[in-house]
C-alpha positions, 0 to 999 in steps of 0.5 A: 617945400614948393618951388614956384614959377611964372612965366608968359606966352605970347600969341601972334593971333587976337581970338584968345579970351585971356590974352592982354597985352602986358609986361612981355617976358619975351621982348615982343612988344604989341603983342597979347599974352598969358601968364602962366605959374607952374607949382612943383613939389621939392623934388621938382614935379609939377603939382599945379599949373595955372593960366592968367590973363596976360596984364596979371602981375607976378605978384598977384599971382603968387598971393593966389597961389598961396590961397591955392596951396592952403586951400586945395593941399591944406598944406599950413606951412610951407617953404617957398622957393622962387625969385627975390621979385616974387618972394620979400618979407614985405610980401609974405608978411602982406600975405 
C-alpha cells in the first residue's frame, strides 16, 4: 500500500526558480508556489518526497509518482490511497 499526497507552499519573495503561480491550496492569491507530493508506506513513513513547479496539476503529479514507484521500488502492483480527485478509475486506467 501507498499512501500519497500533495500539497503547496507558497513564497512571499520571487528568487525561487520553481515557484509559479497557480491553483493555491492557501487562498493567497498573487502569489508564487510549489507543489510538493509526499509518498508514504502503509504504516505512514514517508519514503519519497518530491517538489513541483508551483502551475503543476495534482494529476500530473500523481502519474509521475506511479512512473516513480515502478521505477525506482520496482513495486508492479500496489494500492494506492489518496483522495477521490487524484485517484478515478478514469485515471488509473489512462495511467
Amino acid at each position: 500500500m501507498v499512501l500519497y499526497n500533495v500539497s503547496s507552499s507558497y513564497f512571499e519573495g520571487k528568487a525561487c526558480p520553481i515557484a509559479k503561480y497557480g491553483y493555491n491550496r492557501d487562498g493567497k492569491k498573487g502569489k508564487l508556489q510549489i507543489v510538493f507530493g509526499l509518498l508514504c508506506n502503509k504504516e505512514g513513513c514517508p519514503i519519497s518526497i518530491e517538489v513541483f513547479e508551483g502551475n503543476t496539476s495534482d494529476l500530473t503529479t500523481f502519474t509521475q509518482q506511479i512512473e516513480k514507484v515502478r521505477a525506482r521500488f520496482r513495486i508492479k502492483q500496489v494500492i494506492w490511497v489518496g483522495d477521490r480527485v487524484i485517484i478515478c478509475s478514469t485515471r488509473i486506467k489512462s495511467s
